[in-house]
C-alpha positions, 0 to 999 in steps of 0.5 A: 496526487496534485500538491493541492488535492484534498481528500475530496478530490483524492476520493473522487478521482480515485473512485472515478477511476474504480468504477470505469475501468474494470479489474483487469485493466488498471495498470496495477492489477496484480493476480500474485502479490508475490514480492509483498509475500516474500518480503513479509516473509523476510520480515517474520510476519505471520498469521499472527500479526495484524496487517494493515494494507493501507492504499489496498485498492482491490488488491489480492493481498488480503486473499492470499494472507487470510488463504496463509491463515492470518486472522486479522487483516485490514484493507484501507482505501479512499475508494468505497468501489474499490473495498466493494470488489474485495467485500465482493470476493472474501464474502464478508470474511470476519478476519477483514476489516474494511476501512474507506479513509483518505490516508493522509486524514486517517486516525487509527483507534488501534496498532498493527504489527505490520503496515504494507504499502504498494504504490500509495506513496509514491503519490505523496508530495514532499509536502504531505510526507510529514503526514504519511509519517505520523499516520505511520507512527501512530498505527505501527507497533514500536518493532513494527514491519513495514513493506513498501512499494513505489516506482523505481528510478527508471519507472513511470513519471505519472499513473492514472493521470497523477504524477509521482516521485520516483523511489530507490530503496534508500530514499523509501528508507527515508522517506518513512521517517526516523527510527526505521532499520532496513531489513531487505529490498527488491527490485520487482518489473511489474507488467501491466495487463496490457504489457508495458513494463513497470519497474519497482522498488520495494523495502521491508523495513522495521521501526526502531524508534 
């Protein structure tokens, strides 16, 4: 994001690039989230636990979660297309809950057990990292997991026309603020649909504080 997007231009871009480009051409089409599976899985995360997916997109990971049998499952995105395609898929399923936010804006009503991010904060400015934490503290339960995703070192400097802050498991640590433990990491070589290569870094973390 541009150090001076509001959650206006953030929807709007976003929801530009949702209805022009179809599924399987965005950069981060992924059919198997397999490295959030694993991670979850490092952390202990079961169907138990309520999961937010916060900059989900039309990502398949609510698929795969509620196919594990997890019941309570919630999709947070600034785009409204992007929550239809997943609406569209899952058929209305009660263990979903759709939520069109910006996140930097969101005001979480309840606590979830687990809080999973691929490749939203890697958009964040220094400058709205503050507000990415607090939003974090207020939805996460104290000894809450999280897994998090973001472009490695050696990753792309920009996605979908914005740039982004490059990430090793250390500085994803830290960017999640105080009163978090680093549980494990993985380093994971996305390939895009057209066949570029994307490194990332991911963390499975759990609050402390």
């Amino acid at each position: 994001m541009a150090p001076a997007a509001t959650p206006e231009a953030r929807a709007a871009h976003w929801r530009s690039v949702y209805t022009t480009r179809p599924p399987t051409s965005r950069s981060w089409y992924q059919a198997e989230p397999r490295v959030s599976l694993a991670l979850l899985d490092a952390l202990g995360v079961g169907p138990q636990t309520a999961v937010l997916d916060v900059g989900g997109g039309a990502s398949f990971l609510a698929d795969r979660l509620v196919a594990r049998g997890f019941r309570d499952v919630t999709v947070l995105d600034v785009a409204e297309e992007a929550l239809a395609e997943v609406a569209g898929r899952l058929g209305g399923d009660p263990r979903v809950t759709l939520l069109c936010s910006d996140l930097l804006a969101f005001a979480p009503t309840r606590r979830y057990g687990c809080w999973h991010d691929r490749a939203v904060l890697h958009f964040l400015t220094e400058d709205e990292l503050p507000a990415y934490q607090a939003v974090l503290r207020r939805a996460l339960d104290p000894g809450g997991a999280v897994v998090v995703g973001a472009f490695a070192p050696d990753g792309p400097e920009q996605c979908s026309g914005l740039p982004v802050r490059r990430y090793d498991p250390p500085g994803l640590l830290a960017a999640l603020g105080p009163g978090f433990e680093a549980v494990a990491s993985e380093r994971e070589e996305h390939r895009t649909p057209t066949g570029a290569v994307q490194p990332f870094a991911w963390l499975a973390a759990r609050r402390t504080g």
